[in-house]
N, CA, C and O of each residue as an XYZ file, in Angstrom:
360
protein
N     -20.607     10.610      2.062
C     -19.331     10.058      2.468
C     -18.350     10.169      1.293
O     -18.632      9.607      0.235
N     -17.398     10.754      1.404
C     -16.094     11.101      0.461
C     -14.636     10.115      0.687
O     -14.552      9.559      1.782
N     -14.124     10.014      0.235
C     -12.696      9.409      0.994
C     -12.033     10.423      0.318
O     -12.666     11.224     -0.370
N     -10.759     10.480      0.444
C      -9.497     11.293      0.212
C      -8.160     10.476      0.626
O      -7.679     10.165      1.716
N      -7.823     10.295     -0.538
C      -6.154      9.401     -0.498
C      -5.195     10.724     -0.367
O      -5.336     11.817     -0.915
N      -4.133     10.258      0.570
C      -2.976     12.170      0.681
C      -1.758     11.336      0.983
O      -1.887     10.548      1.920
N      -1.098     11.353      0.627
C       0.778     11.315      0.092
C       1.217     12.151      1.444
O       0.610     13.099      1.944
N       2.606     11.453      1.959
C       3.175     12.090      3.177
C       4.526     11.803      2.931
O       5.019     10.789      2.437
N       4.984     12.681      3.280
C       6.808     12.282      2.837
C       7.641     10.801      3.648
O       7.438     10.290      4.750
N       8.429     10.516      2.754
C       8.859      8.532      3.070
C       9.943      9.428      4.576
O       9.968      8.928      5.700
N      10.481     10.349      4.330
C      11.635     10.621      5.363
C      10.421     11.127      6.626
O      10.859     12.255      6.852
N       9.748     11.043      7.135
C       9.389     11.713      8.274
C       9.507     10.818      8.923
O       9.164      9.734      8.452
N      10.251     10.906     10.812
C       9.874     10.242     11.726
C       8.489      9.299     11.876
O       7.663      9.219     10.967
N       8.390      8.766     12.854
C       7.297      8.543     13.718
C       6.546      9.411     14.091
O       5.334      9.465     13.884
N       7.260     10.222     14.718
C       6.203     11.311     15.596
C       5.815     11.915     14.796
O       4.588     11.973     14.708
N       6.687     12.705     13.762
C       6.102     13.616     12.650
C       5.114     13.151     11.693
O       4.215     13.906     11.323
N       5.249     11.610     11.141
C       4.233     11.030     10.811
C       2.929     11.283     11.023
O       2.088     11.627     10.193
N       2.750     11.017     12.664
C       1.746     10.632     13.655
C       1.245     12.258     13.728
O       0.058     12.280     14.052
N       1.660     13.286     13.574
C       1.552     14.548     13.871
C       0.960     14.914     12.350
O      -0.157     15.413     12.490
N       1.310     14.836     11.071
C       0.745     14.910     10.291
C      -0.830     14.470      9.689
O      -1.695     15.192      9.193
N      -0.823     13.014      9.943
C      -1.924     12.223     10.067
C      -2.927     12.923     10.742
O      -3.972     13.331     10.235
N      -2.542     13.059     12.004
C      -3.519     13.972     13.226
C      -3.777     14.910     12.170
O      -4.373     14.349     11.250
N      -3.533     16.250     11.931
C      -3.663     17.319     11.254
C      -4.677     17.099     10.164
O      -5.763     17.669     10.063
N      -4.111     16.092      9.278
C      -4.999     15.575      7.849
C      -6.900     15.578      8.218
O      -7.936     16.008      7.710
N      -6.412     14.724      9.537
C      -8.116     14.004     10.235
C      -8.760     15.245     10.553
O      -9.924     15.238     10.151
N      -8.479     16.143     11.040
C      -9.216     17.799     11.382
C      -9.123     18.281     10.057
O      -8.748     19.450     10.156
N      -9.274     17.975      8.841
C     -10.100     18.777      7.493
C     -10.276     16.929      6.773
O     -11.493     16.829      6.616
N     -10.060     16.477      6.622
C     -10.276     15.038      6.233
C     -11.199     13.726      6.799
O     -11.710     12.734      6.279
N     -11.129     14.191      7.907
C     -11.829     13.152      8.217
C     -10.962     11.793      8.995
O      -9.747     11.921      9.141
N     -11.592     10.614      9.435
C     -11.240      9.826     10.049
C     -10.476      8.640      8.980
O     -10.965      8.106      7.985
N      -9.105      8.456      9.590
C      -8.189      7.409      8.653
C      -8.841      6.917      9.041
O      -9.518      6.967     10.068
N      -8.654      5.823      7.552
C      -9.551      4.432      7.237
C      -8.572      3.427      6.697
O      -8.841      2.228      6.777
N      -7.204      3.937      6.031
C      -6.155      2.789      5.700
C      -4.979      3.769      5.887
O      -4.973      4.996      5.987
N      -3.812      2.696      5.907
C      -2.504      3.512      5.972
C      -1.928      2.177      4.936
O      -2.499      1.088      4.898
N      -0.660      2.531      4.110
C       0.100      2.022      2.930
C       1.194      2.856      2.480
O       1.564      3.895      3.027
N       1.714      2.290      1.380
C       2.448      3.000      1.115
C       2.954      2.957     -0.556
O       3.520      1.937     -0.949
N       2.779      3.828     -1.279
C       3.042      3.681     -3.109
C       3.736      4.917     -3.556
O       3.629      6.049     -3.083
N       4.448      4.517     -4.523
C       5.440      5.356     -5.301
C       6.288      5.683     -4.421
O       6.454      6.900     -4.508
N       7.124      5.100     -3.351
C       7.877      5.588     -2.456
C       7.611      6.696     -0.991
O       8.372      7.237     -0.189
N       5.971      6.657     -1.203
C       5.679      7.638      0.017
C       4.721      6.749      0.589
O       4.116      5.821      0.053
N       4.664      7.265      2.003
C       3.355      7.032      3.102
C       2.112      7.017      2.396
O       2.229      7.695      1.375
N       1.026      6.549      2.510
C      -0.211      6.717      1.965
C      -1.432      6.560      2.896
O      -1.337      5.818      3.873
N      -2.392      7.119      2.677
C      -3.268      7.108      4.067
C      -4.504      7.419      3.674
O      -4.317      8.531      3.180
N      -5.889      7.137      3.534
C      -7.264      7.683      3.182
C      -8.063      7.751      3.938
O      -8.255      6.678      4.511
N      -8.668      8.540      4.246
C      -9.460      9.404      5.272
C     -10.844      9.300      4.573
O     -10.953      8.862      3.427
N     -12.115      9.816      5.478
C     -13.226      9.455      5.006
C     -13.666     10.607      5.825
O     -13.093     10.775      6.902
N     -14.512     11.346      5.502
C     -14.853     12.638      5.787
C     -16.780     12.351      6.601
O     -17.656     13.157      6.916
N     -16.697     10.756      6.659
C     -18.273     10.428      7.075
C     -18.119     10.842      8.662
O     -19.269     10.906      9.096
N     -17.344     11.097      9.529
C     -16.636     11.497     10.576
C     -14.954     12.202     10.930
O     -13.903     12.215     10.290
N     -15.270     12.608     11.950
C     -13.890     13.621     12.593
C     -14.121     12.888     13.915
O     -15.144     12.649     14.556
N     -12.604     12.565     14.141
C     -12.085     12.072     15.030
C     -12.525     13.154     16.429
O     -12.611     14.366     16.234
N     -12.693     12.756     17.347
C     -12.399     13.674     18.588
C     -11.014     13.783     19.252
O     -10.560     14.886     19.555
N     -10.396     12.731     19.462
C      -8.995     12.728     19.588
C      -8.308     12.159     19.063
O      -8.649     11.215     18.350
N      -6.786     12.629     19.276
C      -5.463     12.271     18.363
C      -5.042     11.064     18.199
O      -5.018     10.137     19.009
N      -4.580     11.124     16.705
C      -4.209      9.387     16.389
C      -2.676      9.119     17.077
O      -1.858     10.038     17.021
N      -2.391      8.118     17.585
C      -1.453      7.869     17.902
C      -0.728      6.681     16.953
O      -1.492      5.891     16.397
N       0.432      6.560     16.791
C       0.884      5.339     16.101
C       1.972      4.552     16.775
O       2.827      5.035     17.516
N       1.836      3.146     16.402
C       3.223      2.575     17.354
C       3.393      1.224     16.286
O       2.640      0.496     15.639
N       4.680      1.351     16.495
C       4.875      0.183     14.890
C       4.496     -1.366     15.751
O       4.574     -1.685     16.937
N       4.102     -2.033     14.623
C       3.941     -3.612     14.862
C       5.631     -4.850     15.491
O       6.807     -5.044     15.183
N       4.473     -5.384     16.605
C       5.674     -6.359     16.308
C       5.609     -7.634     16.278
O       4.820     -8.418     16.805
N       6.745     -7.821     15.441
C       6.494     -9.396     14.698
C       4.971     -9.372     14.058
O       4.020    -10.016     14.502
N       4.953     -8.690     13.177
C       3.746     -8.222     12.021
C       2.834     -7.886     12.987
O       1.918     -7.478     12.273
N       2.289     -7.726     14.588
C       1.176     -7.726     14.768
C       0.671     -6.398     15.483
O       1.570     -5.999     16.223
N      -0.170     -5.775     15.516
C      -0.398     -4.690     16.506
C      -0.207     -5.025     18.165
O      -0.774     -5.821     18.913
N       0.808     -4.082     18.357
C       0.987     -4.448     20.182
C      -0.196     -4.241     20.751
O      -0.163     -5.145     21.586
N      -1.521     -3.552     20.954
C      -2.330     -3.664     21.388
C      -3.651     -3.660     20.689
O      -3.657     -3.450     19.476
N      -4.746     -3.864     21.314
C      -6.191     -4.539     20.569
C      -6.753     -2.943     20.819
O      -6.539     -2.186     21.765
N      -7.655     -2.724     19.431
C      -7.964     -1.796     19.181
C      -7.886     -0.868     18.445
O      -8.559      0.162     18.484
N      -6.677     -1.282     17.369
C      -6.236     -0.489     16.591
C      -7.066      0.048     15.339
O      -7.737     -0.763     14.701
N      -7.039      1.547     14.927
C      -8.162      2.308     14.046
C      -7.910      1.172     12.702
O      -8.785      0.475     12.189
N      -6.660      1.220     12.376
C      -6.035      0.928     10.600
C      -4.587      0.070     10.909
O      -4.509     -0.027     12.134
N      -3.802     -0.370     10.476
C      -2.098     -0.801     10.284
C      -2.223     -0.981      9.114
O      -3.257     -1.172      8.474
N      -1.156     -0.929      8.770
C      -0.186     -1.102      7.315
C       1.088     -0.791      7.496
O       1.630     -0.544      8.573
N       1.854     -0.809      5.801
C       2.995     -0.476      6.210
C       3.422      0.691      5.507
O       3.082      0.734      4.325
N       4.385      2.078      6.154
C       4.577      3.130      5.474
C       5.971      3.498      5.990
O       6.545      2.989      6.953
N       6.270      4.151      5.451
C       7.471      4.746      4.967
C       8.170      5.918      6.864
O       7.695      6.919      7.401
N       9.288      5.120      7.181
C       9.477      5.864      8.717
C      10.703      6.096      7.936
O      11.093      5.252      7.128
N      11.160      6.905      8.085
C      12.716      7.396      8.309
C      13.441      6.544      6.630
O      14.478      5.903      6.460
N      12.152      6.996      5.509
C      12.838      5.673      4.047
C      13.023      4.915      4.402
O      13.877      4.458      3.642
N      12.748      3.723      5.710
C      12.449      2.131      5.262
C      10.929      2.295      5.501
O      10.249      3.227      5.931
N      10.674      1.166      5.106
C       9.263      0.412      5.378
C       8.972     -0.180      6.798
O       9.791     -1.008      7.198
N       8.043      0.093      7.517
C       7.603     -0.331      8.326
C       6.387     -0.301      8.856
O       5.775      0.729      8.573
N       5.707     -1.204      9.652
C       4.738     -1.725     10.183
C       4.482     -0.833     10.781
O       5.356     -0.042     11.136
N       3.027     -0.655     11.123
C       2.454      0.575     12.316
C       1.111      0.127     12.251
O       0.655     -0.587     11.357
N       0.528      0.545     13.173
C      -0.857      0.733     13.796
C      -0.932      1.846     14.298
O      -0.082      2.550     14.842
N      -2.314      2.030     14.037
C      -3.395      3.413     14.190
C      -3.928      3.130     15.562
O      -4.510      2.052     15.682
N      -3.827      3.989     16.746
C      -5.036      4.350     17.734
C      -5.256      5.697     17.905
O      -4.527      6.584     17.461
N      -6.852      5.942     18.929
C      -6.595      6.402     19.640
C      -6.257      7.026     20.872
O      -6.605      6.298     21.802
N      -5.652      8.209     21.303
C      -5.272      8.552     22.582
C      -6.385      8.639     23.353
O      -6.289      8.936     24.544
């Protein structure tokens, strides 16, 4: 079991976010946290598994995940602010 911490740019959408992440998990492995340092997204993957399907993300509200089940939440970088999100999947 390996982890791998990977940096994502603070300006990406949501979707592009969520589209990146996906991508990371097919050579990385399955997110295990999402954050955010030095001004970018942050996210670590664990290579003890590969996802079968795509992560989806949908930001928190009022701090909490809108639905039960979520992989990871934290907070990362949408559009340069900070915001809340949760991990599922589709």
């Amino acid at each position: 079991m390996t982890t791998t911490d990977m940096s994502f740019n603070a300006e990406y959408q949501l979707t592009t976010l969520q589209e990146a992440l996906s991508d990371a998990e097919v050579a990385l492995g399955t997110i295990v946290a999402l954050g955010n340092k030095n001004g970018k997204t942050g996210a670590r993957f664990d290579d003890a598994s590969f996802p079968a399907t795509r992560l989806r993300l949908r930001t928190l509200v009022g701090g909490k995940a809108p639905l039960p089940g979520a992989v990871t939440e934290g907070t990362v970088f949408i559009i340069g602010q900070k915001i809340g999100v949760a991990a599922y999947r589709q």
